[in-house]
C-alpha positions in Angstrom: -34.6 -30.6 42.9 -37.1 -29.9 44.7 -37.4 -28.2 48.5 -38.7 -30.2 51.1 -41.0 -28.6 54.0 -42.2 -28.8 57.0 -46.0 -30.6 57.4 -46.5 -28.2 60.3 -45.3 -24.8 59.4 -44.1 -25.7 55.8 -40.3 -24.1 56.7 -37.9 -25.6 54.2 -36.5 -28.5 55.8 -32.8 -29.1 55.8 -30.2 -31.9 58.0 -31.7 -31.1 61.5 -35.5 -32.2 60.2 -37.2 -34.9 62.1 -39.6 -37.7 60.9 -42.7 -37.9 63.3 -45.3 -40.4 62.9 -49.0 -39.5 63.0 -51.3 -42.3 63.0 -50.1 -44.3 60.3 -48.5 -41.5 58.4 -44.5 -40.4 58.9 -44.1 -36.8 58.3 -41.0 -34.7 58.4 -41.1 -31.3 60.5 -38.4 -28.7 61.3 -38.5 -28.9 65.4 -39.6 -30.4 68.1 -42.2 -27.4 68.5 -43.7 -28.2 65.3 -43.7 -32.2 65.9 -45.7 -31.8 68.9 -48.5 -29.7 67.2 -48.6 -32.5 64.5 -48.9 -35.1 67.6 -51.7 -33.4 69.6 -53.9 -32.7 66.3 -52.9 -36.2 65.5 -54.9 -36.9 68.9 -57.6 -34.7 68.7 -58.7 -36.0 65.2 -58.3 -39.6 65.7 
């Protein structure tokens, strides 16, 4: 099986991972910290 990770900081997800949307993409990341960077660059490239 293969690991997932995180689209932010590529960590190795595991129960506590969260699915963020950006745009019209859901990704999973490891924290709350790495979900925000995903939502501001979200903003800035959009």
């Amino acid at each position: 099986m293969t690991a997932k990770t995180c689209a932010a900081c590529d960590c190795e997800l595991d129960s506590t991972a969260m699915l963020v949307t950006i745009g019209t993409r859901v990704v999973e990341v490891c924290c709350d910290e790495c979900a925000e960077k995903l939502r501001e660059a979200g903003t800035q490239a959009g």
